[in-house]
C-alpha positions as CSV (number, residue, x, y, z in Angstrom):
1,X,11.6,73.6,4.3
2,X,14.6,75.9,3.5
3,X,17.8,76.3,5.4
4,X,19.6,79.8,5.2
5,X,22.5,80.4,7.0
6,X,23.8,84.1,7.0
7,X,27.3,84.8,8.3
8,X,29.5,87.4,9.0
9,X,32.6,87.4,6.2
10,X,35.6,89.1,7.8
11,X,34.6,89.0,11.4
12,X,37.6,88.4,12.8
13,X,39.1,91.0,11.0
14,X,36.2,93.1,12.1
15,X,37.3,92.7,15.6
16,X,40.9,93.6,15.1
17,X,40.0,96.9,13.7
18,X,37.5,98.0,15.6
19,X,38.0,96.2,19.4
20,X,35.8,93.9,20.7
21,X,33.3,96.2,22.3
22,X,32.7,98.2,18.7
23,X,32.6,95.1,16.4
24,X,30.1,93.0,19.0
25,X,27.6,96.2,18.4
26,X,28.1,96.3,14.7
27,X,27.1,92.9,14.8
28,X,24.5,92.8,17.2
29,X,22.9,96.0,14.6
30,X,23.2,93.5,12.1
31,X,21.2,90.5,14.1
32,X,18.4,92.8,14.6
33,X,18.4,94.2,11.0
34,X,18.4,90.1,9.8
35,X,15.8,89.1,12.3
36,X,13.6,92.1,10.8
37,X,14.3,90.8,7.5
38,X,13.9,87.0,7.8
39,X,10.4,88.0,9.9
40,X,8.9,89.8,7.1
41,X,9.8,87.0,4.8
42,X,8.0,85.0,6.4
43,X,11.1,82.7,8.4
44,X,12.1,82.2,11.4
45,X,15.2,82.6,13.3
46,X,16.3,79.1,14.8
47,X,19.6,80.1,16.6
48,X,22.5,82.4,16.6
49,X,25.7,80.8,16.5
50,X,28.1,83.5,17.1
51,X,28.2,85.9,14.3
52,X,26.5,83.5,11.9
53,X,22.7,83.3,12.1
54,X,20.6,80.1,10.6
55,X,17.1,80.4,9.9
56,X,14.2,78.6,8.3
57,X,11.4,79.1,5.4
58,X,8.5,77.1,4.4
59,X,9.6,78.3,0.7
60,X,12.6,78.8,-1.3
61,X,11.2,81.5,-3.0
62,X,10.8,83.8,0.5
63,X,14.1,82.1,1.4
64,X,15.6,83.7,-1.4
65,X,13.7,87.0,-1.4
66,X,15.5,87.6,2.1
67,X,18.7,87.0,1.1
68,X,18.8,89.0,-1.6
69,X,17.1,92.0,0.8
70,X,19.7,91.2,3.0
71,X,22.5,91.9,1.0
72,X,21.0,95.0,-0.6
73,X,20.4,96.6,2.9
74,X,23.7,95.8,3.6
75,X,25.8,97.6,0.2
76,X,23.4,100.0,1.2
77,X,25.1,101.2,4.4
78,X,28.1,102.0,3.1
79,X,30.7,102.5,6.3
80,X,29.4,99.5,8.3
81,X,31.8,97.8,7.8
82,X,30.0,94.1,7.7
83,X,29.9,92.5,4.4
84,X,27.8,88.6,4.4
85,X,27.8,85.6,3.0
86,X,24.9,83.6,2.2
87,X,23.9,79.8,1.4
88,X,20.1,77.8,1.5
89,X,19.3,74.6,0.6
90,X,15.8,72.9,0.7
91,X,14.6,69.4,1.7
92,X,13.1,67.5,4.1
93,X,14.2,68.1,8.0
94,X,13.3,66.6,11.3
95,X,12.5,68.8,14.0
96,X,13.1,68.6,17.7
97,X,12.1,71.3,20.5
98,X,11.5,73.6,17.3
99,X,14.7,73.4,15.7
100,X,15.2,71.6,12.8
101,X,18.0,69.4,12.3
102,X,19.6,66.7,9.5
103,X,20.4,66.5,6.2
104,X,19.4,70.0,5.2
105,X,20.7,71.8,7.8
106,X,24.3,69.8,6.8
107,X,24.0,70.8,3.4
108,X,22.9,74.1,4.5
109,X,26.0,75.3,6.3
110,X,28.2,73.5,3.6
111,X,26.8,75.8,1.0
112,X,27.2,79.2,3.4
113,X,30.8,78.1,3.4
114,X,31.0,78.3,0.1
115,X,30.0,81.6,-0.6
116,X,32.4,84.7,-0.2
117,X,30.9,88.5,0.8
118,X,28.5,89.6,-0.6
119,X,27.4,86.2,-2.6
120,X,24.0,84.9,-2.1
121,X,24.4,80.4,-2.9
122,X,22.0,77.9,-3.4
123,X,21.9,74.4,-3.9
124,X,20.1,72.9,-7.1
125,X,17.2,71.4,-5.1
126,X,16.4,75.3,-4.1
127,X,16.8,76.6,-7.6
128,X,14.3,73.5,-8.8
129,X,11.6,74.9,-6.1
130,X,12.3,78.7,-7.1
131,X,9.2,80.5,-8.9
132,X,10.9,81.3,-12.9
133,X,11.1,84.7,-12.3
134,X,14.0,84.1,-9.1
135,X,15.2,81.2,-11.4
136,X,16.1,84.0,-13.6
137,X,18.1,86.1,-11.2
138,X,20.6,83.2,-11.2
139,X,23.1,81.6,-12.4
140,X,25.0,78.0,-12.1
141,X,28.2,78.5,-10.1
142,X,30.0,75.1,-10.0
143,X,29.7,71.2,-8.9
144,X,30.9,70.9,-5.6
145,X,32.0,68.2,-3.5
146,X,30.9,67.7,-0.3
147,X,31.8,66.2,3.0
148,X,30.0,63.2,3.6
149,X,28.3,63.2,0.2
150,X,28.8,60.7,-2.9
151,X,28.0,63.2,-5.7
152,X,28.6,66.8,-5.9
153,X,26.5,69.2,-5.7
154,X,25.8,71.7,-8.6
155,X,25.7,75.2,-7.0
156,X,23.6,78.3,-8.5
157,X,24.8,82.0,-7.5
158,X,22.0,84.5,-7.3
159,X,22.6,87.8,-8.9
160,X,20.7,89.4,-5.9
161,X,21.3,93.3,-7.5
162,X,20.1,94.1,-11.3
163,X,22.6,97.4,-11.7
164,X,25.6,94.2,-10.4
165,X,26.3,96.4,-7.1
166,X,27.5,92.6,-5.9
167,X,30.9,93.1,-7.3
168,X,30.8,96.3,-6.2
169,X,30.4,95.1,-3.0
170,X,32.9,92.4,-3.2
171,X,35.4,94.9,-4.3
172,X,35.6,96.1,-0.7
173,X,35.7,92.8,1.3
């Protein structure tokens, strides 16, 4: 299974410039646009935890196939305002009343908090499971230490955007 966690990057910020009512609708246009993606990607939403939203794939490959749709939809809107951050990792999980939980799901929202706007991250466990073709739209990003783990993890950055509209994007964060 795959983890992806999608959050918000400047939400705060967000809110102080546009007031709570206008942000909470930019994001809730957001949700829906994500849930829309992640469904035909064949994932599931498993919760919504404020403005960050974690989800789960049987495959890495539609895992990362969302996230990069996700961010092109979103440097697409220009004006919205919403710029995200995304991380995934793979592995085993337990489930329990449908929501998965452990190891992964750790791992998962580590790696989400490593990414800035617009980034798409990925541990190396996902880029091993990753058909050549999306191995190709990466690159490796850095070995990164973890809380709670031994060894670091070695971090690959995909390049989600062939004309490199990702530091375009960034550019405006």
């Amino acid at each position: 299974m795959t983890i992806l966690f999608a959050d918000v990057a400047g939400s705060v910020d967000l809110y102080s410039r546009l007031g709570d009512i206008q942000a909470h609708q930019q994001i809730g246009k957001f949700q829906q646009l994500l849930f829309m993606i992640i469904e035909e990607n064949h994932g599931r939403v498993i919760k919504v935890i404020g403005d960050e939203v974690m989800c789960a794939f049987d495959h890495a490959d539609a895992a990362f196939s969302a996230a990069c749709y996700i961010q092109e939809r979103l440097c697409h809107q220009q004006g919205h305002g919403l710029h995200v951050r995304i991380g995934f990792h793979s592995g085993m999980t337990s489930e329990h009343d449908n929501q998965p939980f452990g190891d992964t799901v750790n791992v998962a929202a580590r790696v989400v908090a490593i990414a800035k706007a617009g980034q798409i991250m990925l541990t190396d466990h996902s880029w091993q499971h990753l058909s050549p073709d999306n191995r190709q739209n990466t690159s490796v990003f850095d070995k990164v230490s973890m809380k709670g783990k031994s060894e670091p993890y070695t971090i690959h950055q995909a390049t989600w955007d062939q004309n490199d509209r990702t530091v375009f994007c960034l550019l405006y964060t």
